[in-house]
OpenMM code with the backbone's topology and positions (N, CA, C; nanometers):
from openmm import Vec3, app, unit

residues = "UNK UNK UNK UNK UNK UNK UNK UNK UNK UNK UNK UNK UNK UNK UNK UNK UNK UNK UNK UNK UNK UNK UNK UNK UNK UNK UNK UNK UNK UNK UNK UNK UNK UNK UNK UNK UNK UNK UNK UNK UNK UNK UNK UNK UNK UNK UNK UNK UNK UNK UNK UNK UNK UNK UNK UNK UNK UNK UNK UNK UNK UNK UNK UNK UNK UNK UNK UNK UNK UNK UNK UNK UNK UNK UNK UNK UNK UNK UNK UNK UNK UNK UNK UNK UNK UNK UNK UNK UNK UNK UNK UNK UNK UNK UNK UNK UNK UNK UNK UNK UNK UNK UNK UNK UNK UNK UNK UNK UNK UNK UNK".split()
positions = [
    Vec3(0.0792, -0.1161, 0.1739),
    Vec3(0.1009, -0.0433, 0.0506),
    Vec3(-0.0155, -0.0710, -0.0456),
    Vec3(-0.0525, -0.0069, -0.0927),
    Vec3(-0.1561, -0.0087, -0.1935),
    Vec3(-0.0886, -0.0237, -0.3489),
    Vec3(-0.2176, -0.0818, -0.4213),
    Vec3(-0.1593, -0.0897, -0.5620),
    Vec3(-0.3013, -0.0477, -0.6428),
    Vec3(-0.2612, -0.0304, -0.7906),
    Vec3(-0.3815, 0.0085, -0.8641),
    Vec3(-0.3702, -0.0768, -0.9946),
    Vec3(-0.4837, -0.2044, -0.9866),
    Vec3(-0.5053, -0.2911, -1.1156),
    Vec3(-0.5031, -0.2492, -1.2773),
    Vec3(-0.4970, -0.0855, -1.2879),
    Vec3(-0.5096, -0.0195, -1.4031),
    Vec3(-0.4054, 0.0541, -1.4140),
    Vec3(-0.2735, 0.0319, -1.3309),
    Vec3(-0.1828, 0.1458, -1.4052),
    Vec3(-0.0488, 0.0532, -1.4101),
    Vec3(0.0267, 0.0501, -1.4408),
    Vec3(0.1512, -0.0025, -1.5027),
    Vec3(0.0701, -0.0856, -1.6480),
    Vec3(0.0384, -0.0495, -1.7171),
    Vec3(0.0206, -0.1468, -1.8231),
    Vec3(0.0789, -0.0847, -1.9781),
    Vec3(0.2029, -0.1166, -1.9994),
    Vec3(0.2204, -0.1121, -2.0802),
    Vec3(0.1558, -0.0309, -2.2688),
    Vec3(0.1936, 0.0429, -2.3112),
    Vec3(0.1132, 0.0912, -2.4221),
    Vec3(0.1088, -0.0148, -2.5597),
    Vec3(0.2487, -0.0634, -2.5352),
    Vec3(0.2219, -0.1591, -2.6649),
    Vec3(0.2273, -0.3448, -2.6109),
    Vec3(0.1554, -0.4251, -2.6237),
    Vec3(0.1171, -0.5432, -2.5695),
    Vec3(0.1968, -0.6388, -2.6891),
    Vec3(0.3163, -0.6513, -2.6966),
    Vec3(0.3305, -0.7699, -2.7870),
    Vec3(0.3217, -0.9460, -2.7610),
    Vec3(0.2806, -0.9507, -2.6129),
    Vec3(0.2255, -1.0718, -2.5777),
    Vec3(0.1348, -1.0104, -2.4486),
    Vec3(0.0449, -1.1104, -2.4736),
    Vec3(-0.0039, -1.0707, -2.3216),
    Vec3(0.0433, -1.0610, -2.2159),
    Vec3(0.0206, -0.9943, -2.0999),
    Vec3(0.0897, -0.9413, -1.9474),
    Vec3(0.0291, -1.0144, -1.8571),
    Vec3(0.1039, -1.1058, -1.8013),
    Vec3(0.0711, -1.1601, -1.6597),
    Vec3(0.1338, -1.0981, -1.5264),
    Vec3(0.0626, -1.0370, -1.4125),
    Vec3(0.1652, -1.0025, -1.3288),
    Vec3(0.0843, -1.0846, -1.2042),
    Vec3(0.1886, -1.1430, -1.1194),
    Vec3(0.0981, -1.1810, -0.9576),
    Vec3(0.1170, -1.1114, -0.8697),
    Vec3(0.0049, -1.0851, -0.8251),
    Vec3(-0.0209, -0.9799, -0.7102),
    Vec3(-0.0258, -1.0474, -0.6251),
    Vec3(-0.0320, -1.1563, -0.5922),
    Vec3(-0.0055, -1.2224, -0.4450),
    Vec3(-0.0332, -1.3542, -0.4844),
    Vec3(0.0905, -1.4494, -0.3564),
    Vec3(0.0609, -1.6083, -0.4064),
    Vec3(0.0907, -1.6581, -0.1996),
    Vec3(0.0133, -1.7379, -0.2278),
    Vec3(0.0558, -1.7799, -0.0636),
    Vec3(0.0286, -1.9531, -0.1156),
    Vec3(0.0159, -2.0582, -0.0064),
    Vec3(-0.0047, -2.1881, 0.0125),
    Vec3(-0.1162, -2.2243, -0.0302),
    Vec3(-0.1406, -2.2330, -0.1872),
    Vec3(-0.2794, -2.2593, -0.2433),
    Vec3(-0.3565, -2.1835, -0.2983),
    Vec3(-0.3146, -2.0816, -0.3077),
    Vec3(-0.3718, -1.9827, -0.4107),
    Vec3(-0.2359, -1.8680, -0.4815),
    Vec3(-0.3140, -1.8024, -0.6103),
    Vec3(-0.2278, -1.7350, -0.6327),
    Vec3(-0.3024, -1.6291, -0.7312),
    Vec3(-0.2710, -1.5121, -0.7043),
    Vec3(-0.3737, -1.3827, -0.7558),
    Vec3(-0.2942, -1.3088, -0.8568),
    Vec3(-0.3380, -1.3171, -0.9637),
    Vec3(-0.3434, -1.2658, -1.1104),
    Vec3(-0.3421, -1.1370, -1.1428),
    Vec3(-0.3132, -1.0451, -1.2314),
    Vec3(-0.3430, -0.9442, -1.3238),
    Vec3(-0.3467, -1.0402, -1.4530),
    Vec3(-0.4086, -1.0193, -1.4974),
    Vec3(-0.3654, -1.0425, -1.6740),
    Vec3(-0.4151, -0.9348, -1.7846),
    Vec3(-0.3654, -0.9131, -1.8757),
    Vec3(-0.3451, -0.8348, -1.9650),
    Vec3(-0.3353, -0.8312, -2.1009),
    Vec3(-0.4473, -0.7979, -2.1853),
    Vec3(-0.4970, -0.9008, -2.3185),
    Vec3(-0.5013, -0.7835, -2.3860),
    Vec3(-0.4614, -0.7981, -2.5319),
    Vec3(-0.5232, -0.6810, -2.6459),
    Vec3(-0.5314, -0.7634, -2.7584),
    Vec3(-0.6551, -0.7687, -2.8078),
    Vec3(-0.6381, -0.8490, -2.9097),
    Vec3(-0.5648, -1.0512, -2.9492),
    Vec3(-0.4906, -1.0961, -2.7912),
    Vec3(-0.3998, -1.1734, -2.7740),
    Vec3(-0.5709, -1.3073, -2.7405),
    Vec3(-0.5192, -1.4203, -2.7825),
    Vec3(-0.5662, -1.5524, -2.7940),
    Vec3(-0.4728, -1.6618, -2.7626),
    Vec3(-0.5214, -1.7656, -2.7435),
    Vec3(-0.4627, -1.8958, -2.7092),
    Vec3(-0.3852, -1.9238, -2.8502),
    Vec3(-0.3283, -1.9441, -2.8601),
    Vec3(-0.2725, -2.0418, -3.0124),
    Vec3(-0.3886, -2.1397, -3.0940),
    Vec3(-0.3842, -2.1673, -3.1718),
    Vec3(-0.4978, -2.2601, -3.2826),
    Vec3(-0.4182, -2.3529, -3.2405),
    Vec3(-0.5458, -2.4641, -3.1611),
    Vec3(-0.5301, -2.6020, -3.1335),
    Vec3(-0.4604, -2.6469, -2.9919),
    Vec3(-0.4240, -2.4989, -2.8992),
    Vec3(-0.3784, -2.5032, -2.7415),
    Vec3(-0.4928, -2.4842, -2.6544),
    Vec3(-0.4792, -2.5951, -2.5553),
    Vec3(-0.6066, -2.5889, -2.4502),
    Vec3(-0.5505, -2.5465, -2.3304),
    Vec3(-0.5438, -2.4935, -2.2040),
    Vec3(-0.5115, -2.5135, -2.1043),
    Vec3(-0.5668, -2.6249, -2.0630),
    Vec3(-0.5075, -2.6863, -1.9543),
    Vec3(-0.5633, -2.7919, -1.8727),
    Vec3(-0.5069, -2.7792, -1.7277),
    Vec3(-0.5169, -2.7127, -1.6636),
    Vec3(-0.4571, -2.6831, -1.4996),
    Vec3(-0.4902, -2.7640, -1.4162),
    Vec3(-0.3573, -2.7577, -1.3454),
    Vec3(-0.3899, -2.8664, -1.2038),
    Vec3(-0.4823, -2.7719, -1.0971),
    Vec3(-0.4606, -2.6742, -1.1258),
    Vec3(-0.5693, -2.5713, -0.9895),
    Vec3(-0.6973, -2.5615, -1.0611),
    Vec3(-0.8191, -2.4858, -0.9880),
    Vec3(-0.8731, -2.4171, -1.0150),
    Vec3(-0.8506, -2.2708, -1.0602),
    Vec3(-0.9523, -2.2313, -1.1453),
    Vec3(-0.9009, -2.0378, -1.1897),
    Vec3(-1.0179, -2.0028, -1.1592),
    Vec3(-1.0430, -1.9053, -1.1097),
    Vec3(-1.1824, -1.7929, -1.0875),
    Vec3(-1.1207, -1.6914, -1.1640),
    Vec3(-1.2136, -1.6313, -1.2759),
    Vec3(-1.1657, -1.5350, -1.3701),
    Vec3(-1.2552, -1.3994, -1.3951),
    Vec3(-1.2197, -1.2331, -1.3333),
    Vec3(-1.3077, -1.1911, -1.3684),
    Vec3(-1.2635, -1.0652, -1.4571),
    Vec3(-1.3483, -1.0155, -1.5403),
    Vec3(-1.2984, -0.9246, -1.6899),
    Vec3(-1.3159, -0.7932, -1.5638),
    Vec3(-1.2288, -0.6639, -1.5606),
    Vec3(-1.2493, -0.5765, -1.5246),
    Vec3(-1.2835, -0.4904, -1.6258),
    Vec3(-1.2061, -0.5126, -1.7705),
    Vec3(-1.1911, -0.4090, -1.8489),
    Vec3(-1.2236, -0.4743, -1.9936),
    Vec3(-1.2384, -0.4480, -2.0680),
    Vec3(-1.2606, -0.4981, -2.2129),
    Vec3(-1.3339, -0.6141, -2.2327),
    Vec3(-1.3289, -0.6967, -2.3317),
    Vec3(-1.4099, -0.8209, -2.3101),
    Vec3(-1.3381, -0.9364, -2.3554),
    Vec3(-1.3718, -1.0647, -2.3267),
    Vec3(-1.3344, -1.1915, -2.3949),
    Vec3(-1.4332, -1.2604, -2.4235),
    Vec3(-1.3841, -1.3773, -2.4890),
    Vec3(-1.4739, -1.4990, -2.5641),
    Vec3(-1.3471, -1.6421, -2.4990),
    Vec3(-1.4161, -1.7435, -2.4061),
    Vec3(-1.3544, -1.8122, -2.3073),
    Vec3(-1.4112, -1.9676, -2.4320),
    Vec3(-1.3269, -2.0400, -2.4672),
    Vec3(-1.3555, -2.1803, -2.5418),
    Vec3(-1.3482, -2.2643, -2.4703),
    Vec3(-1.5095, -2.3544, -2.4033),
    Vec3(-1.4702, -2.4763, -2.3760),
    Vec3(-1.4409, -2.6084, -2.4706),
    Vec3(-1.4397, -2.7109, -2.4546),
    Vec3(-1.4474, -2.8391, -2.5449),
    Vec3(-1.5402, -2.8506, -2.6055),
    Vec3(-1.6894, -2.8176, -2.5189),
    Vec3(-1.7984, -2.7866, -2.5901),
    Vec3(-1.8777, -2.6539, -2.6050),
    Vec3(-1.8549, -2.5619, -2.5852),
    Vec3(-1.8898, -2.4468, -2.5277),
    Vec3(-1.8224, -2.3061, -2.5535),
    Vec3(-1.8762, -2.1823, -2.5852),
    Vec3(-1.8307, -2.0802, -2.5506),
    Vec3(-1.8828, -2.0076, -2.4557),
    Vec3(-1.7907, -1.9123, -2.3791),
    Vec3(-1.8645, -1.8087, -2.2958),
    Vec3(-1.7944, -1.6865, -2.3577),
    Vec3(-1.8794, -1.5606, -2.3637),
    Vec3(-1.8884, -1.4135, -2.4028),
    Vec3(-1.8643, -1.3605, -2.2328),
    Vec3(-1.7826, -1.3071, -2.2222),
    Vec3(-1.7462, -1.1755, -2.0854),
    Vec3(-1.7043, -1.0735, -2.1570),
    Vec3(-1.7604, -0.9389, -2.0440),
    Vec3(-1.7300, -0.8134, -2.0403),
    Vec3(-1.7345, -0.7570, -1.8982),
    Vec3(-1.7014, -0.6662, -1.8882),
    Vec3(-1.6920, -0.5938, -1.7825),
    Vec3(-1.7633, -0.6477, -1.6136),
    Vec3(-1.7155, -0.7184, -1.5622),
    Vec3(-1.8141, -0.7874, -1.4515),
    Vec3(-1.8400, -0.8961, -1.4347),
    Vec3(-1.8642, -0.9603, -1.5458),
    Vec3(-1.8419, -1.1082, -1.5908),
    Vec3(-1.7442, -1.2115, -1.5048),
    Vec3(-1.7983, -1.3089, -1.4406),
    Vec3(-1.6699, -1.4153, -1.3379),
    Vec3(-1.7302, -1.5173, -1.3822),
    Vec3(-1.6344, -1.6189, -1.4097),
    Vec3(-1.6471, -1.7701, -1.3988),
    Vec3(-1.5639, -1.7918, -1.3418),
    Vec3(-1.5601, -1.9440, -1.2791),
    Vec3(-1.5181, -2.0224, -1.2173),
    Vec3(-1.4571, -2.1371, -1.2776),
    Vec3(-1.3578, -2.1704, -1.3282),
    Vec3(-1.3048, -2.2827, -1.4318),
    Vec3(-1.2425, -2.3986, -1.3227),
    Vec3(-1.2984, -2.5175, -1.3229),
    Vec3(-1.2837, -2.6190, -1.2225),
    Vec3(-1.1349, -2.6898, -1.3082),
    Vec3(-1.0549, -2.6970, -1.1986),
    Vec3(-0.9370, -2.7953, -1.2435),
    Vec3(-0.9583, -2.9273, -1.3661),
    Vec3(-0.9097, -2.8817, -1.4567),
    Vec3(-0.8647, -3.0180, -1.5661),
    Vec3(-0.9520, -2.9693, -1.6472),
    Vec3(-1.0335, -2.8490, -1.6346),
    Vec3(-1.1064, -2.8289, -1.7732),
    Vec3(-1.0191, -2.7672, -1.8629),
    Vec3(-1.0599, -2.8329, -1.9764),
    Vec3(-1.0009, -2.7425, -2.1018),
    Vec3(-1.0828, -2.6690, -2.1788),
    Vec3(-0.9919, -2.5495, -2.1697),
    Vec3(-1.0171, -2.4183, -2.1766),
    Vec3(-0.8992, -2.3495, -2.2940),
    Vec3(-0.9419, -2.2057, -2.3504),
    Vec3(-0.8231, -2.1789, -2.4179),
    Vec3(-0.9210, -1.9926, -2.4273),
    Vec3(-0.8545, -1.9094, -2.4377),
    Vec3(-0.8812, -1.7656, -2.4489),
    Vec3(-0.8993, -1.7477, -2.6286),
    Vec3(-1.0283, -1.7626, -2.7087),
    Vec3(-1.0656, -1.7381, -2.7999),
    Vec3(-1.0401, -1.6088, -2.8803),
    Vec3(-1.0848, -1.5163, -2.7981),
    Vec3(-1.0681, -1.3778, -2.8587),
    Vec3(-1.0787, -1.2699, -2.7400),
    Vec3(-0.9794, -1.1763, -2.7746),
    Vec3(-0.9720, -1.0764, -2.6842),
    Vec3(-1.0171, -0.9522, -2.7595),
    Vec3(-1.0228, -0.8021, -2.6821),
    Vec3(-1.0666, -0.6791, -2.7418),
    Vec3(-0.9145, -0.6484, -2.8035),
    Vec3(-0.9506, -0.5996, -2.9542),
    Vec3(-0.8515, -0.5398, -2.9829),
    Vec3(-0.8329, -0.4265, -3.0257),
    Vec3(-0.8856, -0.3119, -2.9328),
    Vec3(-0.8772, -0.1938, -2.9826),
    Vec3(-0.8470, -0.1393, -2.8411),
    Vec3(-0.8581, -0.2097, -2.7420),
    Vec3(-0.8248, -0.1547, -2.5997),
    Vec3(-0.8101, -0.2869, -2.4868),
    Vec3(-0.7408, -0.2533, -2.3610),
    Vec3(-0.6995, -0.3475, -2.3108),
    Vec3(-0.7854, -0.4779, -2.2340),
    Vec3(-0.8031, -0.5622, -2.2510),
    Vec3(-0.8655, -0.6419, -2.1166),
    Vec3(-0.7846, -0.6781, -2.0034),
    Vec3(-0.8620, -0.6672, -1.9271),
    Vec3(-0.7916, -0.6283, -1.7924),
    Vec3(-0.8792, -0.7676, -1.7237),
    Vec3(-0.8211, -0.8684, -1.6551),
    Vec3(-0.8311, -0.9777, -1.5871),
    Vec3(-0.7848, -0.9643, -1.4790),
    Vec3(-0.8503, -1.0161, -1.3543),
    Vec3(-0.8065, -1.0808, -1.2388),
    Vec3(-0.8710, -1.1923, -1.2173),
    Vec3(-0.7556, -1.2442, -1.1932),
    Vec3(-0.7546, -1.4363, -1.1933),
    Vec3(-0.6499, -1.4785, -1.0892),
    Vec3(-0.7765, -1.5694, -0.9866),
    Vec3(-0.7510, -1.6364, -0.8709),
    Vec3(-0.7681, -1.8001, -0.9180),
    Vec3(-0.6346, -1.8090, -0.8744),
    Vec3(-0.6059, -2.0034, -0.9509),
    Vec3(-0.5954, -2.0400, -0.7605),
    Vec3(-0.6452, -2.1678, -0.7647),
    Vec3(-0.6688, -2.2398, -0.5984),
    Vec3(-0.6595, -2.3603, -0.6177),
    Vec3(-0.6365, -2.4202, -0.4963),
    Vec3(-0.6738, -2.5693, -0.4878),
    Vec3(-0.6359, -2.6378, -0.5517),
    Vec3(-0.5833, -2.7387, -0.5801),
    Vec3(-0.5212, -2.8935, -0.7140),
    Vec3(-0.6270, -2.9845, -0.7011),
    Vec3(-0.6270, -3.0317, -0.8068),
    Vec3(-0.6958, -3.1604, -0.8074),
    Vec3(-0.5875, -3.2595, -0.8076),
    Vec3(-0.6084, -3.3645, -0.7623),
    Vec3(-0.5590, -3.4978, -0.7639),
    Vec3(-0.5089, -3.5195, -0.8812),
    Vec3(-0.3921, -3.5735, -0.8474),
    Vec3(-0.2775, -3.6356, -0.9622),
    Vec3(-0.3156, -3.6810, -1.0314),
    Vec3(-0.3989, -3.6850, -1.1803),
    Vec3(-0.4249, -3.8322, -1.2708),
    Vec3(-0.3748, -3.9344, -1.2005),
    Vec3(-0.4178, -4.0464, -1.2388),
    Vec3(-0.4126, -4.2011, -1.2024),
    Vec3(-0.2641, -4.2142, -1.3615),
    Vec3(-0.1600, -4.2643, -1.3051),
    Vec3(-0.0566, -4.3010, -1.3924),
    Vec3(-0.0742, -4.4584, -1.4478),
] * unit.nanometer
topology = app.Topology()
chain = topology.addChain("A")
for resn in residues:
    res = topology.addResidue(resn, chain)
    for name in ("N", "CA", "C"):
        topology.addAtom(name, app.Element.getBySymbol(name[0]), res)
């Protein structure tokens, strides 16, 4: 069966849209779905997987600890497990459209 990354999306976004398009033993494949939507002031992610993240549609601004990155259309990074990260700014006049492949764990912190 086929599917299309650009159609079920909603007209009005009052939180961002996550949908998974497929998850097997170690990975798990993303839609995400941004208008204008950001991390919260002062929330980092910190994941036990890896994320490979790429913009199909609109653009973002990605916050590291030290660092920003600017994506648009084509744009992939690779975010290695335990980095903190947080979604700065999204387009808000039209949708961003993400696919994001999370993989692999890193090792348990030391307790």
């Amino acid at each position: 069966m086929t599917a299309n990354l650009f159609t079920a999306i909603p007209e009005h976004l009052p939180e961002e849209l996550t949908t998974i398009l497929q998850a097997g033993e170690g990975v798990r494949i993303e839609r995400i779905v941004s208008q204008g939507h950001s991390s919260p002031q002062g929330f980092w992610y910190d994941q036990p997987d890896h994320e490979w993240v790429l913009v199909l549609k609109g653009a973002a601004r990605i916050e590291f600890e030290n660092s920003t990155v600017e994506m648009k259309p084509g744009d992939y990074l690779n975010i290695p497990a335990r980095t903190k990260h947080r979604v700065a700014w999204t387009t808000p006049n039209e949708p961003t459209i993400w696919l994001a492949v999370h993989y692999g764990k890193s090792p348990a912190p030391p307790t």
